[in-house]
Kinemage of the C-alpha trace (Angstrom):
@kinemage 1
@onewidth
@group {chain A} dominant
@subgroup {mainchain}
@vectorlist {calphas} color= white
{ca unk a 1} P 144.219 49.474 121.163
{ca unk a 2} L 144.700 48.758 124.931
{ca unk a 3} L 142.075 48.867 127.519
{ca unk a 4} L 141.786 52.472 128.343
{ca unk a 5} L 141.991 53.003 124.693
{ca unk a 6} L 138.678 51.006 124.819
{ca unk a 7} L 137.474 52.883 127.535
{ca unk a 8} L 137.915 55.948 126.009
{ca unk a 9} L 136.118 55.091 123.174
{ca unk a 10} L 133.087 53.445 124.782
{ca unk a 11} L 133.260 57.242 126.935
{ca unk a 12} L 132.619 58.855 123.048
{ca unk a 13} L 130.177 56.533 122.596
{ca unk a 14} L 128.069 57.413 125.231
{ca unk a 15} L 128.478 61.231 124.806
{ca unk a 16} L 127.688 60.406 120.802
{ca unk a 17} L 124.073 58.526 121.855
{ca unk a 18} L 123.444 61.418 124.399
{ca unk a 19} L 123.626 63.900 121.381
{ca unk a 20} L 121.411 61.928 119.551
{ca unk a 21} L 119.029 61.405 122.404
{ca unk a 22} L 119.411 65.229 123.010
{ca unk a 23} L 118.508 65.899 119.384
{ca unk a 24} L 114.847 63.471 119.384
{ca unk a 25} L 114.014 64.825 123.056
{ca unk a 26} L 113.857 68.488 121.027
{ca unk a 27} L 112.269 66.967 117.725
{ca unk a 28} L 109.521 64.935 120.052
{ca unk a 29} L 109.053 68.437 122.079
{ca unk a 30} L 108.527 70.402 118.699
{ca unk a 31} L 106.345 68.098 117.288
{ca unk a 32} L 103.809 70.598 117.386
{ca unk a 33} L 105.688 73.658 116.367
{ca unk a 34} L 105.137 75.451 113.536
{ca unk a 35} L 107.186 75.144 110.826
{ca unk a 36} L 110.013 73.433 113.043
{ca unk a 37} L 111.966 71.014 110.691
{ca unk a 38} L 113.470 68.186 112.781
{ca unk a 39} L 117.563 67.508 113.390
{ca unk a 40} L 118.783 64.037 112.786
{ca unk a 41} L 122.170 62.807 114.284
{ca unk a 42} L 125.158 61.795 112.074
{ca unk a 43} L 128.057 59.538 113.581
{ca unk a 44} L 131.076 59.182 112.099
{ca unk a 45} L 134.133 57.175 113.227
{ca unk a 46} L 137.177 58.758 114.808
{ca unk a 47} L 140.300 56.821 113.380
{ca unk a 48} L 143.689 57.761 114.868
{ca unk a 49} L 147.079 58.077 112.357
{ca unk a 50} L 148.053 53.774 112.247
{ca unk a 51} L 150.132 51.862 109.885
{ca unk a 52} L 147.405 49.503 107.645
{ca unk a 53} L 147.718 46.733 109.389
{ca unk a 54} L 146.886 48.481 112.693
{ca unk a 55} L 144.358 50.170 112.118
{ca unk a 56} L 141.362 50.305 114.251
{ca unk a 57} L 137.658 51.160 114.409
{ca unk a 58} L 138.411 53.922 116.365
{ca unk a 59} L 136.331 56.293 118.482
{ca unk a 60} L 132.647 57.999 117.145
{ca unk a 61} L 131.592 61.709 116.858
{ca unk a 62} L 128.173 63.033 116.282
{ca unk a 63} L 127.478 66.047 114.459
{ca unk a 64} L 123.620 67.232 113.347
{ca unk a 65} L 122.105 66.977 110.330
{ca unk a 66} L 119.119 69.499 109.382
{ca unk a 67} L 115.976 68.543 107.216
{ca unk a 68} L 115.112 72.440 106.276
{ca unk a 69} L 114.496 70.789 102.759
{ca unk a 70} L 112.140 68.288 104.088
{ca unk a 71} L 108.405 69.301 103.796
{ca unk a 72} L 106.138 69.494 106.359
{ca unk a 73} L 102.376 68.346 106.191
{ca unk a 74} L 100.384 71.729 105.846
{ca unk a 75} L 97.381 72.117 108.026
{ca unk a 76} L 93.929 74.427 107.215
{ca unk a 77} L 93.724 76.799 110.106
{ca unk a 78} L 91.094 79.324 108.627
{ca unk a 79} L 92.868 82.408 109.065
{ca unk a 80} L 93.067 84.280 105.881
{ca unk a 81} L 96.613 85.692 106.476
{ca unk a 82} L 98.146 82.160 107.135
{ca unk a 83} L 100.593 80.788 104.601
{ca unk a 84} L 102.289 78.077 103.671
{ca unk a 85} L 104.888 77.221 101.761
{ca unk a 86} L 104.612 74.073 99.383
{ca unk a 87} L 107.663 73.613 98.238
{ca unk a 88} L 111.049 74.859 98.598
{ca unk a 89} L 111.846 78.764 100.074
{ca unk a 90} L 111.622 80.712 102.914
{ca unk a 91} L 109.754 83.522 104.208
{ca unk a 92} L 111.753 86.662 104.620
{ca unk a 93} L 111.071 88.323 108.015
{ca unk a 94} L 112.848 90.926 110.882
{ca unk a 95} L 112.947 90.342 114.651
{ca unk a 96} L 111.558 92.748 116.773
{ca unk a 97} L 114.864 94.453 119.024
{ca unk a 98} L 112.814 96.842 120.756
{ca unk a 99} L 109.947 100.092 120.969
{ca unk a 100} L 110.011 103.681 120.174
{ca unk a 101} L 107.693 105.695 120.497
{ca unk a 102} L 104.975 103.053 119.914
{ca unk a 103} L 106.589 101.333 117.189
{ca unk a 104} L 108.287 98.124 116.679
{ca unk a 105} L 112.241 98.934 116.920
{ca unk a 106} L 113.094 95.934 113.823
{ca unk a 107} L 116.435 94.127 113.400
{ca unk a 108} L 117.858 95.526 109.963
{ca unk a 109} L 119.644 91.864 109.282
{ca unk a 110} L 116.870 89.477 107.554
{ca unk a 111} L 115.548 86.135 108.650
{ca unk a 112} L 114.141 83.543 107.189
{ca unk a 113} L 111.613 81.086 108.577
{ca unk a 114} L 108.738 78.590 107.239
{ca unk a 115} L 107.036 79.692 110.481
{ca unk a 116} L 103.730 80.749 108.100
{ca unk a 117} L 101.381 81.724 111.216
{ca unk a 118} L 101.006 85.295 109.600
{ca unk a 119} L 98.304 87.895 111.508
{ca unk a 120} L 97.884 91.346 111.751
{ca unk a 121} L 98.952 93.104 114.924
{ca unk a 122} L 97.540 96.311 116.155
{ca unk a 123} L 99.653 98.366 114.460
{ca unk a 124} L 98.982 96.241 110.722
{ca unk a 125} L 101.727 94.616 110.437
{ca unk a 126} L 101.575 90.565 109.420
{ca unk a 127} L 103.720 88.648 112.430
{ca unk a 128} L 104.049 85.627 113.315
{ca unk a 129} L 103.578 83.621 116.120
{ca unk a 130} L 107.275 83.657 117.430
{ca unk a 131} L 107.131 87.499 116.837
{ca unk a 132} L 109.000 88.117 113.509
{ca unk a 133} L 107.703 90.046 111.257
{ca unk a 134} L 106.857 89.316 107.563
{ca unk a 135} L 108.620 91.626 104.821
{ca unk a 136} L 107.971 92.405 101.359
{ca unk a 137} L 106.819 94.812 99.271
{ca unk a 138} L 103.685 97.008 99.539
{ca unk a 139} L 101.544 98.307 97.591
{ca unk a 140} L 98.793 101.401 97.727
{ca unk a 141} L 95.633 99.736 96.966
{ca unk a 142} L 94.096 102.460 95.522
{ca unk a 143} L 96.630 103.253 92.499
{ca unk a 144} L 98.263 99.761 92.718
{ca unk a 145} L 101.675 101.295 92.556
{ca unk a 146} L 104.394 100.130 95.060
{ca unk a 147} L 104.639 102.031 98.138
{ca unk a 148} L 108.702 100.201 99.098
{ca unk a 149} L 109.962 97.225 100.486
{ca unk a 150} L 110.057 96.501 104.092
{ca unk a 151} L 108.006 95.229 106.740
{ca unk a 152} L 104.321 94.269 105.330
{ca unk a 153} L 101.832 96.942 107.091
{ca unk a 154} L 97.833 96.589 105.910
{ca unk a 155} L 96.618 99.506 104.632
{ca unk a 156} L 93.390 99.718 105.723
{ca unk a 157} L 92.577 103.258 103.809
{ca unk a 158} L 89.409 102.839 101.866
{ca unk a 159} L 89.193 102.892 98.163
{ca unk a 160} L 88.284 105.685 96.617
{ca unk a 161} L 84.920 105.884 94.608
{ca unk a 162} L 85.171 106.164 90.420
{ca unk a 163} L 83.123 107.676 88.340
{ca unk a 164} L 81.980 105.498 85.172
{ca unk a 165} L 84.154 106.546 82.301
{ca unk a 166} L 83.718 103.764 79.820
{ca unk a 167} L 81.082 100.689 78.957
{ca unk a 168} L 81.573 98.148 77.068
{ca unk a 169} L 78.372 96.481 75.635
{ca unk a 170} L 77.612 93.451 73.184
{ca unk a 171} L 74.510 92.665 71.365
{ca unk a 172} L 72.349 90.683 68.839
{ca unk a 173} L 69.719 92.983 67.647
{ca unk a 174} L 66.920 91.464 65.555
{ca unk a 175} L 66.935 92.178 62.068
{ca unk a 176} L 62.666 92.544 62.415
{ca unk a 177} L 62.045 93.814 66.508
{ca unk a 178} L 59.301 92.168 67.434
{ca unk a 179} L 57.220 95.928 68.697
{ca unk a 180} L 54.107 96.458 69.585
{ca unk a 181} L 53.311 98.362 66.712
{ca unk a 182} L 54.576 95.875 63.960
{ca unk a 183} L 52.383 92.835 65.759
{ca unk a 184} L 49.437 95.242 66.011
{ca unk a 185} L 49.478 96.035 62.483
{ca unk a 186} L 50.646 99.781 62.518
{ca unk a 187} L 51.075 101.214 59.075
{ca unk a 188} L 54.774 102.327 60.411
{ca unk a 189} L 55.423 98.086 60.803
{ca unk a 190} L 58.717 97.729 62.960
{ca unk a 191} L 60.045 101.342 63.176
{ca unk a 192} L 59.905 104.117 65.380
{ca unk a 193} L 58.220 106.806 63.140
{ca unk a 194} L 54.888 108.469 64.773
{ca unk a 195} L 54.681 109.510 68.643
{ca unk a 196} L 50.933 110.449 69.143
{ca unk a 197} L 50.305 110.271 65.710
{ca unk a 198} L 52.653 112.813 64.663
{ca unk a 199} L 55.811 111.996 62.518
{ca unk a 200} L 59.135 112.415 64.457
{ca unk a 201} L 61.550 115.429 63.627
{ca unk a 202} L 63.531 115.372 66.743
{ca unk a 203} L 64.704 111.740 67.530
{ca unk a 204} L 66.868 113.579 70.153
{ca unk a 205} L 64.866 113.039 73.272
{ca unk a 206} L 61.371 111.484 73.868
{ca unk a 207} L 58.997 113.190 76.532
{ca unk a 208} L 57.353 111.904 79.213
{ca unk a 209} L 53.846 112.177 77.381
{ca unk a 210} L 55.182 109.528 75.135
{ca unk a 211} L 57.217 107.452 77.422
{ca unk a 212} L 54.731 104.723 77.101
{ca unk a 213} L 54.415 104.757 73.131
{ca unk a 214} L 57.770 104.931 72.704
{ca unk a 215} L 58.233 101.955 75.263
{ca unk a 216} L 56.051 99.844 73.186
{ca unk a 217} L 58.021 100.894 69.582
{ca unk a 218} L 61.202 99.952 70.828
{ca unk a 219} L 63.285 96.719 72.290
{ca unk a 220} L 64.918 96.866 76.035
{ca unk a 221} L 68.838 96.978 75.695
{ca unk a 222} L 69.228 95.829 79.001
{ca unk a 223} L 70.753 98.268 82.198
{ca unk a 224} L 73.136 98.429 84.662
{ca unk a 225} L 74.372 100.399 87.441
{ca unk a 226} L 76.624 103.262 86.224
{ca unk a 227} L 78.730 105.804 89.201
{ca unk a 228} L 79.260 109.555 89.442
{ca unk a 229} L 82.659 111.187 90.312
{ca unk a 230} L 81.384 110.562 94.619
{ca unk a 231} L 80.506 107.066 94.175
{ca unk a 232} L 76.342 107.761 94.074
{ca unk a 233} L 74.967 104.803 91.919
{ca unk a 234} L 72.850 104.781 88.677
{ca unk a 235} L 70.247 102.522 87.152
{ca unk a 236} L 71.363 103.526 83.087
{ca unk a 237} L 68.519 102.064 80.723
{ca unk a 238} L 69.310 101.410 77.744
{ca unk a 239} L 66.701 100.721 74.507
{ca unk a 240} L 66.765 100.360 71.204
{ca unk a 241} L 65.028 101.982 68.445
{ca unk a 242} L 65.407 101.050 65.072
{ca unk a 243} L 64.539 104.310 62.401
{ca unk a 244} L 64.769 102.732 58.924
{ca unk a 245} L 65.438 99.255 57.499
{ca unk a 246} L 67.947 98.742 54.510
{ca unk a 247} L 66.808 100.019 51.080
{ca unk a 248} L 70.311 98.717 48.879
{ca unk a 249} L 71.801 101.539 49.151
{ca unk a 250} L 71.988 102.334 53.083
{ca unk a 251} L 71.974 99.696 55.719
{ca unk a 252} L 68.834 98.740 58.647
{ca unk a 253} L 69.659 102.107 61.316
{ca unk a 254} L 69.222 102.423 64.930
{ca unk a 255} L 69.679 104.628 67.722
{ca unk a 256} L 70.447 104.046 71.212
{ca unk a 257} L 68.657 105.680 74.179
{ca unk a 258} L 69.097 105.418 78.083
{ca unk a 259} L 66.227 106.752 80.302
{ca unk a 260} L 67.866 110.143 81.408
{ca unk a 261} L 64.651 111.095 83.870
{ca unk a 262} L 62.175 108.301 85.310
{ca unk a 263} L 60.302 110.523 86.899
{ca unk a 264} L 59.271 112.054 84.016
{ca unk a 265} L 55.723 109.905 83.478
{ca unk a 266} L 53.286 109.969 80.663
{ca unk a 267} L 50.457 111.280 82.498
{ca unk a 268} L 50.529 114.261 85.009
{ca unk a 269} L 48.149 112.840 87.871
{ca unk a 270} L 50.599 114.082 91.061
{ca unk a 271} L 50.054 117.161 92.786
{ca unk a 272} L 53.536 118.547 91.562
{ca unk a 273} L 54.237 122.281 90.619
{ca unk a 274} L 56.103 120.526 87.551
{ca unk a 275} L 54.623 119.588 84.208
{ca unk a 276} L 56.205 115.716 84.006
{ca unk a 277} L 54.557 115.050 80.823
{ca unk a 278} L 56.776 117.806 79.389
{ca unk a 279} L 59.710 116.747 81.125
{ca unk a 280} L 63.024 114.464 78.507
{ca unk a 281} L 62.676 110.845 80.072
{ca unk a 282} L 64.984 109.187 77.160
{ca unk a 283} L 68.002 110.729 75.713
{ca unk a 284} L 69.340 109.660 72.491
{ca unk a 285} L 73.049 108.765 72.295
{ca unk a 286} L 73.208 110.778 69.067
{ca unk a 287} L 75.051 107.820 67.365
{ca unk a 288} L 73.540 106.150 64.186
{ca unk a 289} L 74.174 102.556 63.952
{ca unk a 290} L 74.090 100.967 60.516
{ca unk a 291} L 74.175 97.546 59.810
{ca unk a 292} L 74.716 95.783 56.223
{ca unk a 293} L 74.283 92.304 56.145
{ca unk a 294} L 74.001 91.976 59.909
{ca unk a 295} L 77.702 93.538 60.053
{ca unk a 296} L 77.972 97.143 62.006
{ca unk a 297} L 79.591 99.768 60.125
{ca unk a 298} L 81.937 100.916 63.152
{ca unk a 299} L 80.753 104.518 64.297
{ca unk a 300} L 83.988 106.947 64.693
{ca unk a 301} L 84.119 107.356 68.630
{ca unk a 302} L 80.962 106.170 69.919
{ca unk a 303} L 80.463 107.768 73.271
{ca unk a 304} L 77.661 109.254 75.325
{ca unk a 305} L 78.372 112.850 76.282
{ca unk a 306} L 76.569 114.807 79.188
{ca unk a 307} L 75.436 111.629 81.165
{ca unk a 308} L 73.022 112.709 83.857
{ca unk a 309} L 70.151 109.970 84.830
{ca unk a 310} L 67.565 111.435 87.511
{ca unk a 311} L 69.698 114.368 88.094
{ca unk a 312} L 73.066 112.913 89.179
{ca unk a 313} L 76.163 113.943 86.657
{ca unk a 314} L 77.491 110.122 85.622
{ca unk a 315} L 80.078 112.014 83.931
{ca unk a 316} L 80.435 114.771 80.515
{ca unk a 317} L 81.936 111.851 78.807
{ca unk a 318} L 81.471 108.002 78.469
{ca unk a 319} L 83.193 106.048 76.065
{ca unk a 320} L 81.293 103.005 74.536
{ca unk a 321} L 83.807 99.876 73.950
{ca unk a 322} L 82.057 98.350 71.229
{ca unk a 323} L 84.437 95.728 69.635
{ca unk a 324} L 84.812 94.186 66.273
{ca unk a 325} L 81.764 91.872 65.671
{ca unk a 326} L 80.495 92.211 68.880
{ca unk a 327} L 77.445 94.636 68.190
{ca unk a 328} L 75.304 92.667 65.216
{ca unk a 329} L 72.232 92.218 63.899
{ca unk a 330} L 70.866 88.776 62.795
{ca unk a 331} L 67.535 87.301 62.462
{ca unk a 332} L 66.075 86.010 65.706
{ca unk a 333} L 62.787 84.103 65.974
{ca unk a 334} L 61.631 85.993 69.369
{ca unk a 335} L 62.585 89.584 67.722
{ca unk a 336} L 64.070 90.838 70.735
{ca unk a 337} L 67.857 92.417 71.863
{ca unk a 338} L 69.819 89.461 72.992
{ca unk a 339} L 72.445 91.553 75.673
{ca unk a 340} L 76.122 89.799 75.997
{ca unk a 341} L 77.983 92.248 76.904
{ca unk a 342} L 76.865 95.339 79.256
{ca unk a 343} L 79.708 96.276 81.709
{ca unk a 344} L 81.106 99.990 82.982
{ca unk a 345} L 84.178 100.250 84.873
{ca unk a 346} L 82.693 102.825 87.790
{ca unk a 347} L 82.367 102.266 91.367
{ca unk a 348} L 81.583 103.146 94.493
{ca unk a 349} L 83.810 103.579 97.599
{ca unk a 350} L 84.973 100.977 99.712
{ca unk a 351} L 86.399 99.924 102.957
{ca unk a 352} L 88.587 96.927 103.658
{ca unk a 353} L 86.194 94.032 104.765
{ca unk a 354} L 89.016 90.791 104.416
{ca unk a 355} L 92.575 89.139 103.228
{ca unk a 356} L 93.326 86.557 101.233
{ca unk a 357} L 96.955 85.136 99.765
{ca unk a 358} L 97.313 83.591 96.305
{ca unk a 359} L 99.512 80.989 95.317
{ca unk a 360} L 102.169 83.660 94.167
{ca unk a 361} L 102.637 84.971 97.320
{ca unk a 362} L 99.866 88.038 97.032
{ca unk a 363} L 98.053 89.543 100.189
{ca unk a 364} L 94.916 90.585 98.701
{ca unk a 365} L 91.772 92.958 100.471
{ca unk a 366} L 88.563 92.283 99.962
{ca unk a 367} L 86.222 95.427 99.915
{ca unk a 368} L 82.827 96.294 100.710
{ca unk a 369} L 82.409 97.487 97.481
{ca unk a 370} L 83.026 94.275 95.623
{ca unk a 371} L 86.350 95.194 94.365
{ca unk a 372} L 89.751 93.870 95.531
{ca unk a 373} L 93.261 95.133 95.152
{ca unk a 374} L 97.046 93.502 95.750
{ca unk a 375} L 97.674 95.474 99.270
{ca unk a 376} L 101.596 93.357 99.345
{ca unk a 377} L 103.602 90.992 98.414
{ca unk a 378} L 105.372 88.465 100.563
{ca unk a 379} L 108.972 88.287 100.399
{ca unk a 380} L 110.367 85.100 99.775
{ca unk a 381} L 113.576 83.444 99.140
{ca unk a 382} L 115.299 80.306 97.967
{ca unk a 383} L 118.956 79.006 99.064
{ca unk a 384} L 120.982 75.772 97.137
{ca unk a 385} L 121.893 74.748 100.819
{ca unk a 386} L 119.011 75.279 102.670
{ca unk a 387} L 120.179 72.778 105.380
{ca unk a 388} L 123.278 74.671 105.672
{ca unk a 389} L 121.587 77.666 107.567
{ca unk a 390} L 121.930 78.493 111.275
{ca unk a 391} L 118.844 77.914 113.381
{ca unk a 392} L 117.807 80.688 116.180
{ca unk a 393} L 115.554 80.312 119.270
{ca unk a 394} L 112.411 81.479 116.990
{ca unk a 395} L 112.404 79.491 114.763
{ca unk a 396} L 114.181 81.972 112.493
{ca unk a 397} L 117.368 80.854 109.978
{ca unk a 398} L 120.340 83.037 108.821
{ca unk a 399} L 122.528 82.889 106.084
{ca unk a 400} L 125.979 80.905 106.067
{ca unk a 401} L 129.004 81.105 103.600
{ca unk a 402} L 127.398 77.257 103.059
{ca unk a 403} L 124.226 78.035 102.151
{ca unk a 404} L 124.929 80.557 99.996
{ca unk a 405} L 123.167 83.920 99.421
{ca unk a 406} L 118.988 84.321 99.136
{ca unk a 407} L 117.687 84.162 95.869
{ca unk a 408} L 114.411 86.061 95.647
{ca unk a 409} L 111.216 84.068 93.893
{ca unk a 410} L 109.165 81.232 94.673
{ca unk a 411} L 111.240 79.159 91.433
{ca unk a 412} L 108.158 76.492 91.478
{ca unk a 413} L 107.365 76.590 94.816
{ca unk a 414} L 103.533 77.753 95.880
{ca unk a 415} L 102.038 79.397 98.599
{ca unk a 416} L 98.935 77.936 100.196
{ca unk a 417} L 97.050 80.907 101.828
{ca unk a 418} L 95.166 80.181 105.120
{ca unk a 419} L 97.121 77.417 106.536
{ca unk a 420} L 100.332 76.496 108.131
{ca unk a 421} L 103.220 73.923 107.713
{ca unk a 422} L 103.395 71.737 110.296
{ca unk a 423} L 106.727 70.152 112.039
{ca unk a 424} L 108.425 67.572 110.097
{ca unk a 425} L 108.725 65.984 113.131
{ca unk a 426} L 107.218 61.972 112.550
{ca unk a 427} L 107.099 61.008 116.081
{ca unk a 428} L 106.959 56.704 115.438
{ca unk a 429} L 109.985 57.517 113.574
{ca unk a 430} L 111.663 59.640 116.632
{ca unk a 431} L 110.264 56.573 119.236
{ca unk a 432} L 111.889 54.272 116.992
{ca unk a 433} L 115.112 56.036 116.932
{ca unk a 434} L 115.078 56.401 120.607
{ca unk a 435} L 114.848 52.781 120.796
{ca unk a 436} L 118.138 52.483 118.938
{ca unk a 437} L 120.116 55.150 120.703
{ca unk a 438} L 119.395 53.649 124.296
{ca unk a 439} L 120.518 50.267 123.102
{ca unk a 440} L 123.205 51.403 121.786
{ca unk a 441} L 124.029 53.898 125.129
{ca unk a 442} L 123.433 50.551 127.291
{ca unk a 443} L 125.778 48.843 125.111
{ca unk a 444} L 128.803 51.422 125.383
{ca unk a 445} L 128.094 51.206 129.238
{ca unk a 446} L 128.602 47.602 129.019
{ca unk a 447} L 132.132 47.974 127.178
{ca unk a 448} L 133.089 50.256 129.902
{ca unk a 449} L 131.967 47.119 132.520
{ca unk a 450} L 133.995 44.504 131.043
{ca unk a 451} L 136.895 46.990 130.611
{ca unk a 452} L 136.895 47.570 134.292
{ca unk a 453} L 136.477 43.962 134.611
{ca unk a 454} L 140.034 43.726 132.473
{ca unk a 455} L 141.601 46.836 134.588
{ca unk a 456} L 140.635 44.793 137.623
{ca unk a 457} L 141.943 41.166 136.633
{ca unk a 458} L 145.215 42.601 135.632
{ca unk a 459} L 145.696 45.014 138.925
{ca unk a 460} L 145.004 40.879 140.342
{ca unk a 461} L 147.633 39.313 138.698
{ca unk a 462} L 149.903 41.782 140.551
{ca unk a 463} L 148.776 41.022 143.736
């Protein structure tokens, strides 16, 4: 190697350290960026085509290395529709190209990005801070089918109410109820035989003359709210009644009734042009429940038809989910209904209220009736050369013949809802490298000195 041989290498060593320096400047200024993984600096020597025993060090190039595989620290910003990706995997999204007629004009060729800063624009759709937008697949919140893939839009339609159609109830009830009229010493002990003195013949319906008797001859079953076909709520009250105890060759019976009318009272003191004592307050279910040995002999479709409770139609039919052991009746020391179990699947109507994400990737609303539903799903993607994608301005990636094509699915990775990844960016580790790379540039400019220094004693010789 002569001397301009040297100086033309200590030239590619300076342009090599400016790289590098040009690489940490932009890591150090993204430091803050979200989602920005940093670019390290790779050198490698330049050897010209010399026998073995000529061969030289030669010159350097620098090429960039990309740390899209590196995680970044992730950061709780307290916005719902943030997410983060912990793990490997992208976020699919589309750049915005334009506006038509009030809409977003979209780029049809995907994205990807670990830019997580996700919020709803005025139009519903989840974009990020750099202005991509996320895509995915949506779904109608009020069936829960999939409405298509594409950019993720909120709906913010309300879901519609439901009318109770089933309940599902479990119980202990006490092999001797502890009633009113077995403590007091009626001659009818724990069952419900006499109203007013007179012997039942209709167990279908109790008055509201004898609302009060019949409270005191049978056990609470517990309540809950039950829904008509619009969404108007219910208080359904259920007791228990039991008509005859076990005699070896039938089993202990008991019926079921749910106050059907609570205005119907046992004494007609208001000023009304209405009789209330005459007036059904309980309705039987019409379904006898027999026990042997504490075991319920399963009814054949237990269900209460004609559900009406202070005038508002629940529905003409409600199925009751009573599973295998899961209605019994054992001996209990305080003789009353121990409730499990007393759930309907009605409700009311509701309007969107909040977001949330789940680890799989879910955008789930919140709404003001207590409910939620799965309102999308973000798209995202894996590649088995993530580092070999091409960065864009935004913070966006795009596929390479290197990195190979997307493969949808999270494949281990979770999704952290309500915060961001931050850079990757260490910045003692970029100071330190900037320390290194000046040296380093210093020292090339000093070969390039004492080369001139050569030139210059050798143009002196001449002289």
């Amino acid at each position: 190697m002569d001397i301009f041989n040297a100086l033309q290498t200590a030239v590619s060593g300076l342009q090599a350290q400016s790289y590098a320096l040009n690489n940490i400047s932009g890591n150090i200024a993204n430091s803050q960026t979200t989602g920005f993984k940093r670019v390290d600096t790779n050198f490698v020597d330049m050897v010209g085509e010399q026998p073995t025993n000529q061969q030289v060090s030669g010159a350097v190039g620098s090429f960039s290395r990309l740390t899209n595989n590196i995680q970044g620290g992730l950061l709780a910003t307290g916005i719902s529709t943030n997410m983060a990706l912990s793990g490997q995997g992208f976020f699919t999204v589309l750049s915005k190209s334009g506006d038509a007629v009030g809409e977003a004009t979209l780029s049809p060729t995907p994205r990807y990005t670990r830019r997580g800063d996700f919020q709803t624009d005025s139009q519903g759709y989840l974009v990020n801070g750099s202005g991509a937008y996320l895509t995915g697949e949506n779904f109608d919140p009020r069936t829960g089918q999939s409405t298509g893939n594409g950019p993720i839009k909120i709906s913010t339609a309300a879901l519609p109410a439901k009318a109770t159609t089933s309940i599902t109830y479990a119980a202990n009830l006490p092999q001797v109820p502890a009633t009113k009229n077995a403590t007091g010493g009626d001659s009818d002990g724990n069952l419900l035989v006499k109203l007013d003195g007179t012997k039942i013949t209709d167990f279908s319906t109790i008055s509201g003359a004898d609302t009060a008797e019949f409270q005191s001859k049978t056990l609470s079953g517990g309540q809950m709210t039950v829904y008509s076909v619009t969404g108007a709520p219910a208080t359904l009250q259920l007791r228990w009644a039991k008509l005859a105890n076990a005699d070896g060759t039938d089993g202990d019976k008991w019926n079921l009734y749910y106050l059907s009318n609570s205005k119907a009272s046992s004494t007609d003191d208001k000023a009304t042009t209405v009789d209330e004592t005459t007036l059904t307050a309980w309705t039987n279910v019409g379904i006898d429940f027999e026990f042997k040995d504490g075991i319920l002999s399963p009814p054949v479709d237990p269900k209460i038809t004609d559900l009406t409770i202070d005038g508002t139609k629940i529905n003409d039919s409600v199925s009751l989910n009573i599973f295998k052991n899961s209605l019994t009746q054992y001996a209990s020391t305080e003789g009353t209904v121990r409730t499990d179990t007393a759930q309907q699947d009605g409700f009311a109507s509701g309007s969107l209220t909040g977001l949330s994400v789940s680890s799989e990737g879910k955008i789930v609303g919140a709404y003001s009736n207590g409910l939620s539903a799965i309102v999308a799903q973000a798209g995202i993607v894996q590649f088995k050369d993530p580092n070999a994608l091409k960065a864009d301005t935004s913070g966006n990636y795009s596929a390479t013949l290197a990195s190979g094509e997307p493969t949808a699915g999270l494949n281990g990775t979770v999704v952290a809802g309500g915060q961001i990844e931050q850079s990757n960016t260490d910045v003692a580790g970029e100071f330190s490298k900037m320390i290194v790379t000046q040296q380093a540039y210093s020292a090339n400019t000093r070969v390039m000195s004492t080369a001139q220094t050569m030139m210059s004693d050798l143009i002196n010789i001449i002289r």
